[in-house]
C-alpha positions as CSV (number, residue, x, y, z in Angstrom):
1,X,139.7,157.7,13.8
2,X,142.1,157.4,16.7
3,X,143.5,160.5,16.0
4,X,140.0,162.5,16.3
5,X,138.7,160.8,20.0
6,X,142.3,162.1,21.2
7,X,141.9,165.2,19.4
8,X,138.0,165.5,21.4
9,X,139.2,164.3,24.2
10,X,142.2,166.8,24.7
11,X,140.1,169.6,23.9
12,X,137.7,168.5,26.3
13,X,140.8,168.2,28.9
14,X,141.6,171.8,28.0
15,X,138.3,173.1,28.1
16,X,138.0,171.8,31.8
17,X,141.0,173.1,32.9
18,X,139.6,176.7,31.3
19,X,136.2,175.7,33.2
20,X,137.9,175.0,36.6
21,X,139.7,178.3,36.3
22,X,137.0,180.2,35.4
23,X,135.2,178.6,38.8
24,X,137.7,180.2,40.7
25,X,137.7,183.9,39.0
26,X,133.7,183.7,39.4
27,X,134.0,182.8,42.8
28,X,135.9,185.1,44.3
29,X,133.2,188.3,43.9
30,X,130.3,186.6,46.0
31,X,132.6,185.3,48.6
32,X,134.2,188.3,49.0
33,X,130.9,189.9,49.6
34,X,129.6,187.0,51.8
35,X,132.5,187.7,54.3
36,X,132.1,191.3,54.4
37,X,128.2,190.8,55.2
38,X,129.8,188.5,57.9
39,X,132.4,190.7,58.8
40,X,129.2,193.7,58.8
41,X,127.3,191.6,60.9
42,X,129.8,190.9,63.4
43,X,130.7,194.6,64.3
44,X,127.2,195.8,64.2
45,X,127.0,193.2,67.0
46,X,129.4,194.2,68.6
47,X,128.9,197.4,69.0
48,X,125.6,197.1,69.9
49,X,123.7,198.4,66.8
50,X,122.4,195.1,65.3
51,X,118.2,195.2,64.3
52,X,116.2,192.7,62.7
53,X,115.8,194.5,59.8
54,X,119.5,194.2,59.1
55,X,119.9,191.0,60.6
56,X,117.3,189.4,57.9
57,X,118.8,191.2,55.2
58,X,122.3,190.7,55.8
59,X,121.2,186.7,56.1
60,X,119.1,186.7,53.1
61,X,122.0,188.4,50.8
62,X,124.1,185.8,52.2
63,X,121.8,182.9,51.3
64,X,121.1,184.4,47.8
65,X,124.8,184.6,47.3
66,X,125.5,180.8,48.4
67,X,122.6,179.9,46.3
68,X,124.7,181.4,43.3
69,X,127.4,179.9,44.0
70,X,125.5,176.5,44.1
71,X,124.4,177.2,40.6
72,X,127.5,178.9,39.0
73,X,128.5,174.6,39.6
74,X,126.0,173.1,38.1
75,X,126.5,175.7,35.0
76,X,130.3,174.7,35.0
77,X,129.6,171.2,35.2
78,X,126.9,171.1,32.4
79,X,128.8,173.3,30.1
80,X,129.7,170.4,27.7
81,X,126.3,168.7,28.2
82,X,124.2,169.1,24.8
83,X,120.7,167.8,26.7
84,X,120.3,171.4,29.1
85,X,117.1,172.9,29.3
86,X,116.4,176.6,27.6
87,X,114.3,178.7,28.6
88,X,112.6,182.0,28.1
89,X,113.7,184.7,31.2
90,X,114.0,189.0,31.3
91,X,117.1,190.3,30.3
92,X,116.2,192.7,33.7
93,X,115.5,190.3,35.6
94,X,119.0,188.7,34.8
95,X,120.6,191.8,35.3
96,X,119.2,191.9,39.1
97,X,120.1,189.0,39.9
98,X,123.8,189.6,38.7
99,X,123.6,193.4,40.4
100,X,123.3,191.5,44.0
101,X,125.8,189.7,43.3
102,X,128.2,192.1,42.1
103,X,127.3,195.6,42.8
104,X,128.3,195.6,46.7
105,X,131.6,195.3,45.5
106,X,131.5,197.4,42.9
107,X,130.1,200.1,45.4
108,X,132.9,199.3,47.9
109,X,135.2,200.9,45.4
110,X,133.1,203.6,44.1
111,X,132.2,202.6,41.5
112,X,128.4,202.9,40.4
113,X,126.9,201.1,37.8
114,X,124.0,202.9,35.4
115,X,121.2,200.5,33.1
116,X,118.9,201.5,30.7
117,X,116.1,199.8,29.0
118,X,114.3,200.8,25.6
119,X,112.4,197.8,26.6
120,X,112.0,196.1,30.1
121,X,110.3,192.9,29.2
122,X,112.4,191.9,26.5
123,X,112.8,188.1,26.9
124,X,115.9,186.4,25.9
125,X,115.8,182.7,25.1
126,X,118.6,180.5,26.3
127,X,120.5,179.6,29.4
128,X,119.8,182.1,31.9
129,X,122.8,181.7,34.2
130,X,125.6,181.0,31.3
131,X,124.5,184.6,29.9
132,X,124.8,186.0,33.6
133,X,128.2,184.5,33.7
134,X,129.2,186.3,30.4
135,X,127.7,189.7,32.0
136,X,129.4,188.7,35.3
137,X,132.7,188.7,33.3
138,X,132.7,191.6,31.8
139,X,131.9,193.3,34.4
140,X,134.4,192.2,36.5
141,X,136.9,193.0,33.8
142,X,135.7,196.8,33.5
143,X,135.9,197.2,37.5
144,X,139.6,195.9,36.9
145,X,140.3,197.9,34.2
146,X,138.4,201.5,35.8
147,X,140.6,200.5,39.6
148,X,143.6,199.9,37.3
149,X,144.3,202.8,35.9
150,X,142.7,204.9,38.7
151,X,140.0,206.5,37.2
152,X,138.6,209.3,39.7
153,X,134.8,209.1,38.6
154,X,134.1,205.1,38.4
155,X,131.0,204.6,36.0
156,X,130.0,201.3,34.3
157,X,126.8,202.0,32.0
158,X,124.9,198.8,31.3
159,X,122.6,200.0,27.7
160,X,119.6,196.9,26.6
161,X,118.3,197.8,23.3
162,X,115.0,195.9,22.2
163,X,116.0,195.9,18.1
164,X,113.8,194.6,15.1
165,X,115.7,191.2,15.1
166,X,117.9,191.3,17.9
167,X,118.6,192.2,21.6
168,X,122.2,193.9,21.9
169,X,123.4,194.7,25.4
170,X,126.1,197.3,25.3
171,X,128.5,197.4,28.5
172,X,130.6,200.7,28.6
173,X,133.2,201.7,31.0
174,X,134.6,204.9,31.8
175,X,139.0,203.0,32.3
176,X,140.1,204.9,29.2
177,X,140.2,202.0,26.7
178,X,141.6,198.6,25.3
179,X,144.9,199.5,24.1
180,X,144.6,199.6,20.4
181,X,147.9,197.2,19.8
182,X,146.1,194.5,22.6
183,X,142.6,195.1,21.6
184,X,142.3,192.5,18.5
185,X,143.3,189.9,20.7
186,X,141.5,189.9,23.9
187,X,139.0,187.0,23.0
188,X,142.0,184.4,22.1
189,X,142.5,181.4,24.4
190,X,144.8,182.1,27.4
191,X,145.6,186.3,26.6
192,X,145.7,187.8,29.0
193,X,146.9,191.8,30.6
194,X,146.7,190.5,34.3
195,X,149.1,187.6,34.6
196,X,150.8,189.5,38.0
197,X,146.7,188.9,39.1
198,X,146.4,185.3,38.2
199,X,144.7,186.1,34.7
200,X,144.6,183.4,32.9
201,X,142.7,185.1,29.9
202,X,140.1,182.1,30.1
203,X,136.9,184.6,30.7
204,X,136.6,186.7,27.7
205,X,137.5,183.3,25.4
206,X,134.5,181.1,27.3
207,X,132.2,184.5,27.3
208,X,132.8,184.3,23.2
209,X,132.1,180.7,22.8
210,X,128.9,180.7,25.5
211,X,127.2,183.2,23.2
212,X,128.2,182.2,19.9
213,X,127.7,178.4,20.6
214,X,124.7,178.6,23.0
215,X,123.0,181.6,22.2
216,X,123.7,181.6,17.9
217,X,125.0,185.6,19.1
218,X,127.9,187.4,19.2
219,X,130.5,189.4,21.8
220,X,132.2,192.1,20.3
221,X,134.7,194.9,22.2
222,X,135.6,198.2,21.2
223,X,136.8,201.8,22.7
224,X,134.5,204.4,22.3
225,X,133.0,207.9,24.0
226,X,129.4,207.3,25.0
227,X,127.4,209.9,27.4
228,X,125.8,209.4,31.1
229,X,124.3,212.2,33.0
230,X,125.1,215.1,30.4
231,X,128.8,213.9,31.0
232,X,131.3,212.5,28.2
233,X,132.9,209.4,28.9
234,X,135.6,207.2,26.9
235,X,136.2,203.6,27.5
236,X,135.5,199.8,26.3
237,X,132.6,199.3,25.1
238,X,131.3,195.0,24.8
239,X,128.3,194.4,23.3
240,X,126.4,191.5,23.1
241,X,124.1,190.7,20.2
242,X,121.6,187.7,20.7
243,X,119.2,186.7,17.6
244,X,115.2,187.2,18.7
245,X,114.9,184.1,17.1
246,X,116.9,182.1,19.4
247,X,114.4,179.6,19.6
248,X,113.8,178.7,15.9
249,X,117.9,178.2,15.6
């Protein structure tokens, strides 16, 4: 009996530590892009071209983005609750949210990022910010992987397919690929390809467990060609696959 509270209690240990660095990868993105609407804010003022219309804006992304942040805690900090609140909320409307959070970055190193919908109102039930954090992720890993290996046209193509049973969110790059030899391991605790970055390999491993444990779903990865604009493309490819019947579960 002894033997099993330890055994709990270290994996709860190790799951914090996981947590606490996963704070810190999350965090970086919307900071970063709160300093540089600072940063924009303070030359345009300078200069002498400030208006309202970009003072408000520039204040309200900045607001939005602390809010966030504010949030991306409490998610951390509940993770091991069993007692959170589900709820019903837009796949699309999640994916906004997430785009003003990440795209300004994204578009600050030319990359552009592509959705499409066979249904926009598709409702996903769940935990609405744990499943942006998993989206969050991956995208941040496909911007790594696309400025890594210096791809000269940067796409990420964000595909949310209404099925009979399921909703599956498909999230393609254009990097090239997972190495094939590295590629059956990315989801295992503490891998990681970026440990000159600070990878820890934490991410993908919570991103598996969030939607297997909380959302009764699946996160898969693969390398395949997919097509954008009448243009071929070959990359990673992560889907997510999240049962209709979330609810009932």
């Amino acid at each position: 009996m002894e033997t099993t509270i330890h055994n709990t209690q270290e994996e709860k240990l190790i799951m914090l530590g996981g947590m606490f660095e996963n704070i810190i990868h999350q965090f970086k993105q919307p900071l970063n892009a709160i300093n540089a609407e600072a940063t924009g804010l303070k030359f345009q003022k300078e200069i002498g071209m400030m208006d309202d219309e970009t003072f408000e804006e520039s204040l309200n992304n900045i607001i939005n983005r602390t809010i966030y942040l504010a949030e991306t805690i409490d998610d951390f900090r509940d993770f091991l609750k069993e007692d959170k609140v589900k709820f019903f909320f837009k796949i699309n409307e999640n994916l906004k949210q997430i785009e003003s959070i990440i795209e300004p970055l994204l578009k600050a190193k030319g990359i552009k990022i592509y959705k499409t919908f066979t249904n926009e109102d598709v409702e996903c039930y769940g935990y609405g910010r744990e499943f942006a954090q998993v989206v969050i992720n991956i995208l941040n890993n496909a911007k790594d992987a696309i400025l890594m290996n210096e791809v000269e046209e940067k796409v990420i193509k964000v595909d949310v397919i209404d099925e009979d049973e399921n909703i599956r969110i498909d999230i393609y790059d254009n990097a090239g690929g997972i190495p094939e030899d590295i590629l059956p391991r990315i989801f295992n605790p503490h891998f990681t390809t970026k440990e000159d970055n600070g990878g820890t390999g934490i991410g993908l491993t919570m991103s598996k467990n969030i939607i297997e444990e909380h959302f009764k779903g699946s996160l898969l990865a693969k390398n395949t060609q997919f097509e954008l604009n009448e243009k071929s493309y070959y990359g990673a490819c992560f889907t997510i696959i999240i049962p209709k019947n979330m609810k009932n579960v």
